[in-house]
C-alpha positions as CSV (number, residue, x, y, z in Angstrom):
1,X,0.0,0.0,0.0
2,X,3.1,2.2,0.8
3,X,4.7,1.4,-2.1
4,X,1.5,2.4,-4.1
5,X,1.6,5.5,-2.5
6,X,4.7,6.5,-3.1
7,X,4.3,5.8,-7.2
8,X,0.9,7.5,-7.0
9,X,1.1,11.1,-9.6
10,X,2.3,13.9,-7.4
11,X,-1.3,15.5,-7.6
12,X,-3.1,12.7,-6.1
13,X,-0.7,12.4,-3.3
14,X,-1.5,16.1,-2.3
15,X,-5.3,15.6,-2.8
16,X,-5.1,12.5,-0.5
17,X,-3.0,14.4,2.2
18,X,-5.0,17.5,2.2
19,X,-8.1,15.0,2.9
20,X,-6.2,13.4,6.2
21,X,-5.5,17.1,7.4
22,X,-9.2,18.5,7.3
23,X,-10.2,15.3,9.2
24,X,-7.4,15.9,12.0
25,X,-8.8,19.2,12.1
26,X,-12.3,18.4,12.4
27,X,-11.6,16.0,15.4
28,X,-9.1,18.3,16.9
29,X,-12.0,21.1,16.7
30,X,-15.1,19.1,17.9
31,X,-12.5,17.6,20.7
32,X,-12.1,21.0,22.0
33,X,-15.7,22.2,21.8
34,X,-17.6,19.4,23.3
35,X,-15.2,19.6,26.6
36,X,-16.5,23.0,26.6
37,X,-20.1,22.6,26.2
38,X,-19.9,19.8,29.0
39,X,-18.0,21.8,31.5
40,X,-20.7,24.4,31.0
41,X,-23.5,22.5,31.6
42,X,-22.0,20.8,34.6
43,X,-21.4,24.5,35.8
44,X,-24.7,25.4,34.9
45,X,-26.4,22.0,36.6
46,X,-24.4,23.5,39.7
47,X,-25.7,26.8,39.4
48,X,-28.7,25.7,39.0
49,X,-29.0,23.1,42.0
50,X,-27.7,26.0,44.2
51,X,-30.4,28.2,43.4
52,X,-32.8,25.1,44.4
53,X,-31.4,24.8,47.4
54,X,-31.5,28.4,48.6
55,X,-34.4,28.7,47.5
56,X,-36.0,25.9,49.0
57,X,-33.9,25.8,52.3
58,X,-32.3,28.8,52.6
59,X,-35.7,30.9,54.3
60,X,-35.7,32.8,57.5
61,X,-37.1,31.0,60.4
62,X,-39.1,33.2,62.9
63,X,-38.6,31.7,66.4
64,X,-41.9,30.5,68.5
65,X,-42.0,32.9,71.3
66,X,-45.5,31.5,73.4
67,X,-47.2,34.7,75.6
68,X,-50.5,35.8,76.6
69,X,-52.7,36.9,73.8
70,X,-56.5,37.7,72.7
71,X,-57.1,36.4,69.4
72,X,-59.8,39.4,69.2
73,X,-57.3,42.0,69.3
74,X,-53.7,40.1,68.6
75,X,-51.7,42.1,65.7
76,X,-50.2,40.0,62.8
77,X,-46.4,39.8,64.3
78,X,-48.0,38.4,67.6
79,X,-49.9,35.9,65.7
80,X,-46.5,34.6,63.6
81,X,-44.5,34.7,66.7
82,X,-46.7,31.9,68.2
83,X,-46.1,29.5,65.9
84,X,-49.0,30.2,63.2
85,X,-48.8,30.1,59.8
86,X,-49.2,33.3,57.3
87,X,-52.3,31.5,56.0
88,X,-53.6,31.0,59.2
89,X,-53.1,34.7,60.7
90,X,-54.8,35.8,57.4
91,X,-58.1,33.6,58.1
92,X,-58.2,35.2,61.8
93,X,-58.5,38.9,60.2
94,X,-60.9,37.5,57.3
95,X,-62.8,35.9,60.7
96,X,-62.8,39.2,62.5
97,X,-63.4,41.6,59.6
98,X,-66.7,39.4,59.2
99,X,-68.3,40.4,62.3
100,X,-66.6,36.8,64.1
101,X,-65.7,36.9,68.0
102,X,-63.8,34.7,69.8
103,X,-65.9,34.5,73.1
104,X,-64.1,31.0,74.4
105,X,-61.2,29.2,74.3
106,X,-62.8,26.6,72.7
107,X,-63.8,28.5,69.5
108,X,-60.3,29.2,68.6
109,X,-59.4,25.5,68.4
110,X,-62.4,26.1,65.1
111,X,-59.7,28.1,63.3
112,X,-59.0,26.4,59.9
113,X,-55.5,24.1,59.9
114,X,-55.4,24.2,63.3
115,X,-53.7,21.3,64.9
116,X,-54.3,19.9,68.0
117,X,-50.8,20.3,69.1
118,X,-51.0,23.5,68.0
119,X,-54.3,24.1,70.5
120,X,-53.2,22.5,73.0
121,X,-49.9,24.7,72.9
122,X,-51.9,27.8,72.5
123,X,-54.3,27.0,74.9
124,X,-52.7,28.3,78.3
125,X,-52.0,31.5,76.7
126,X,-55.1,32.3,75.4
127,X,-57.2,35.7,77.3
128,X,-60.5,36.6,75.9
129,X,-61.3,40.1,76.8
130,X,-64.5,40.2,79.6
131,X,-65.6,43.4,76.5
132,X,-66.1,40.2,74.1
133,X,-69.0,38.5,76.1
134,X,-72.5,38.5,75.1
135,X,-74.5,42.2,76.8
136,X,-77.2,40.2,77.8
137,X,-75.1,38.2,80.4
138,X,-74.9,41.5,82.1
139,X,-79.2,41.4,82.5
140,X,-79.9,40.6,86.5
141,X,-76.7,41.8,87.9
142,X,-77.0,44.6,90.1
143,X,-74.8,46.7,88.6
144,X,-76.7,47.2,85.3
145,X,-80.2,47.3,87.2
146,X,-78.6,50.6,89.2
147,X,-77.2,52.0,85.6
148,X,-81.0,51.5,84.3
149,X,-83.8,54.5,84.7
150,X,-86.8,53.1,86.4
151,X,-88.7,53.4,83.0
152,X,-86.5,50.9,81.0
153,X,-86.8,48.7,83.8
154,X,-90.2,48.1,83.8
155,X,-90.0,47.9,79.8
156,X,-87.8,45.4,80.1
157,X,-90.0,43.3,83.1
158,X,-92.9,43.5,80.8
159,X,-90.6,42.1,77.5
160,X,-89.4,40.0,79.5
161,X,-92.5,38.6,80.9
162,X,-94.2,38.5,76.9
163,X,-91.6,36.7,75.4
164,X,-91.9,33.6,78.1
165,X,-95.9,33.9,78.4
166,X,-97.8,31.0,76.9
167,X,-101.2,30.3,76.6
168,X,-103.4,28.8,79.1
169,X,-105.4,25.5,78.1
170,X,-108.6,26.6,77.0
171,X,-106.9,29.9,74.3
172,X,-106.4,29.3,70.8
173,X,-104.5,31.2,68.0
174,X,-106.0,30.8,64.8
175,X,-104.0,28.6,62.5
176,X,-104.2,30.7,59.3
177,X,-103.6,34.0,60.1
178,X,-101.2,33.9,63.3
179,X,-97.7,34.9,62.8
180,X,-94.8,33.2,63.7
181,X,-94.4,35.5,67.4
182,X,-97.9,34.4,67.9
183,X,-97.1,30.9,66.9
184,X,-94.2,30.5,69.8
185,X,-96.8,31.3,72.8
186,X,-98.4,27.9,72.0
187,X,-96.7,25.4,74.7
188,X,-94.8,23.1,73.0
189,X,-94.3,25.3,70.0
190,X,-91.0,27.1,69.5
191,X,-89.2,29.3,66.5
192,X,-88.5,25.5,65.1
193,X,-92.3,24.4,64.4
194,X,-93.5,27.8,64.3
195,X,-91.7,28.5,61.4
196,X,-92.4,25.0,60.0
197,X,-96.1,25.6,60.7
198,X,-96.2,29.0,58.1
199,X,-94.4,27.3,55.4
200,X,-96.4,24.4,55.5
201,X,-99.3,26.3,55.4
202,X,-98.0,28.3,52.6
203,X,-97.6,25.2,50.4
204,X,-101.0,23.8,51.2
205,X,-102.6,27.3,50.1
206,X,-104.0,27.5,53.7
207,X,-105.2,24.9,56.5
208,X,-108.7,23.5,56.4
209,X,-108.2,21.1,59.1
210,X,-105.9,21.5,62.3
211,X,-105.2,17.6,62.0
212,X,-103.4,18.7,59.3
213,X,-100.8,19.9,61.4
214,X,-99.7,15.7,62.1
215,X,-98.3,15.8,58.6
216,X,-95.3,18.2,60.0
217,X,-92.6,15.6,61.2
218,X,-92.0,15.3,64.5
219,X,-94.9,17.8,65.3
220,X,-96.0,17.5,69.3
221,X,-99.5,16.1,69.8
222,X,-99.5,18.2,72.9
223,X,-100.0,21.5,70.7
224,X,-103.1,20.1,68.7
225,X,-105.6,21.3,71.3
226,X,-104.6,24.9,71.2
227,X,-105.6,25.8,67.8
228,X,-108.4,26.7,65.9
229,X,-109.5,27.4,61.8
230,X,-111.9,30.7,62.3
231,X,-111.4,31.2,57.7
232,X,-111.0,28.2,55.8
233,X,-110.1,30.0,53.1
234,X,-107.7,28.0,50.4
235,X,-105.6,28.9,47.7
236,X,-107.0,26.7,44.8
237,X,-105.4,25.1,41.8
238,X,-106.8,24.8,38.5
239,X,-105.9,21.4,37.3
240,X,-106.9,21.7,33.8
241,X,-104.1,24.7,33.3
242,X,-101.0,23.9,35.8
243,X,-98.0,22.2,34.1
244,X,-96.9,18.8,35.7
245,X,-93.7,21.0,37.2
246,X,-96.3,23.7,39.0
247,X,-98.8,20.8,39.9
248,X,-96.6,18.4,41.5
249,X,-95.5,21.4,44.2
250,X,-98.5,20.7,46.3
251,X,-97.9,18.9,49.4
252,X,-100.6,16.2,48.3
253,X,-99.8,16.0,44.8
254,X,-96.4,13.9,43.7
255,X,-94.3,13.3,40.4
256,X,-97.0,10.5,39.5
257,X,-100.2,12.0,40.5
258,X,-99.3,15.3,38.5
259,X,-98.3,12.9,35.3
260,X,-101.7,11.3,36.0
261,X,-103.9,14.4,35.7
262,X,-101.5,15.7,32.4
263,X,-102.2,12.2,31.1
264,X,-105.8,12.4,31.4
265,X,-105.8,15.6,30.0
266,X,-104.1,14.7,27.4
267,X,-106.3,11.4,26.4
268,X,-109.6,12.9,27.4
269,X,-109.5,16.3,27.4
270,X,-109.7,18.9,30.7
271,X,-111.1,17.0,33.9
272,X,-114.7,17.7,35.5
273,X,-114.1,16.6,38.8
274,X,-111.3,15.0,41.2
275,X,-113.9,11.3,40.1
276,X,-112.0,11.7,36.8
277,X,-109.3,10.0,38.4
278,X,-110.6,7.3,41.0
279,X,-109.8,4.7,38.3
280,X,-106.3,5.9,38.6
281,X,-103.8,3.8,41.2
282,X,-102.6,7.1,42.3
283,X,-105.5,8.2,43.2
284,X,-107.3,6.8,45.9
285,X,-109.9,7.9,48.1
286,X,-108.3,9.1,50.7
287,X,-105.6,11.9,48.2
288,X,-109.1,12.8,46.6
289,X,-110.7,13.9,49.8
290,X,-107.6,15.4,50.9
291,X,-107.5,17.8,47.5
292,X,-110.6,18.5,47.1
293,X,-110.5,22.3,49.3
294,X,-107.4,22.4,47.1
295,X,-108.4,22.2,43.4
296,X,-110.7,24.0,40.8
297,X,-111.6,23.1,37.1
């Protein structure tokens, strides 16, 4: 192969060794680069990992310092100095801005994230302000009777003395047009039922019957005896115009008893009479009697 070479034409020999120098110069120049470009990213991974782990690690830890504190009137710094997270301190102000007091210990143990280490830790410390208490623990004491003119007083006695009167056995409220207040002097009847009682009576479209009052769960027996109906005056339906949607919002009238009466309008035309429907399943005697104050055709 040599000796080939060396009786090779002059110009081929150059051509050949100008071909072995640009390849030693090719490798010599991507040797060089690539150790470069490799350094740099290993300097830049390193930069890189550093800034991680500053950022991650490298924050400023406030130290726990545990004192006596209301959490009605306790500044941010105060807050973060017990131990509390940022988050935290910001849901006590957006507690407090909303009108929220702290009255107990216990309700601070409601603040969100709140551990029970954290509570229990807290707990000693914690001073609600006498200022935070509910006013009408001061009513009886001596000192606000003395602070009260002779007047309010007596206003007061006589408030007093109507909001815990009830009615004797024999008085009766009449069951469509007493209010909720009125409602509450019934024995047995409190803001609970008498609020149940109006609502009830609003779906109906007025009572007819004060038995009706046993279709209120839970309602006390006790109570029956001290109402009365004085205007049986009902809100009626029309049966032949409602939708299924508006006619299955009665009380006494489901999903399938409204479908019934849309059905029969539908097939037969508009109904004459609650009878219509006694051949229905859904309607038996007892739903038919019920409606009947209820409906019009």
């Amino acid at each position: 192969m040599w000796r080939d070479f060396l009786y090779m034409q002059r110009s081929d020999r150059r051509i050949i060794v100008a071909l072995l120098c640009i390849v030693v110069v090719a490798l010599t120049v991507v040797w060089l680069t690539g150790g470069r470009q490799e350094g740099e990213g290993r300097e830049n991974s390193d930069s890189i990992a550093h800034f991680r782990r500053t950022k991650t690690y490298a924050q400023p830890t406030r130290s726990v310092r545990l004192v006596p504190f209301d959490p009605n009137t306790a500044d941010s710094t105060l807050l973060l100095d017990l131990g509390l997270q940022p988050w935290q301190v910001r849901n006590i102000y957006k507690y407090r801005s909303q009108g929220g007091i702290y009255r107990r210990k216990e309700d601070f143990a409601r603040l969100y994230g709140l551990t029970v280490g954290q509570y229990r830790r807290l707990e000693p410390y914690i001073r609600i302000s006498p200022d935070y208490q509910p006013a009408s623990s001061l009513v009886g004491t001596t000192s606000v009777s003395m602070a009260m003119p002779p007047s309010a007083s007596r206003i007061s006695d006589r408030a007093a003395s109507y909001r815990h009167y009830k009615l004797h056995p024999g008085e009766t409220v009449d069951l469509n047009t007493a209010d909720t207040a009125l409602l509450k002097r019934v024995p047995g009847i409190g803001p609970y039922f008498a609020g149940k009682i109006v609502k009830y009576g609003e779906r109906l479209g007025g009572y007819v019957h004060v038995s009706q009052l046993d279709e209120i769960e839970d309602f006390p027996a006790s109570a029956l005896p001290y109402f009365t109906i004085q205007s049986p005056v009902t809100r009626r339906l029309n049966v032949n115009q409602l939708s299924l949607q508006e006619l299955k919002r009665h009380p006494y009238i489901n999903y399938f008893r409204a479908r019934a009466i849309v059905d029969y309008r539908r097939l037969h035309g508009p109904l004459r009479s609650l009878n219509d429907l006694r051949l229905s399943r859904d309607f038996p005697d007892s739903i038919i009697t019920r409606l009947q104050p209820y409906v019009e055709f």
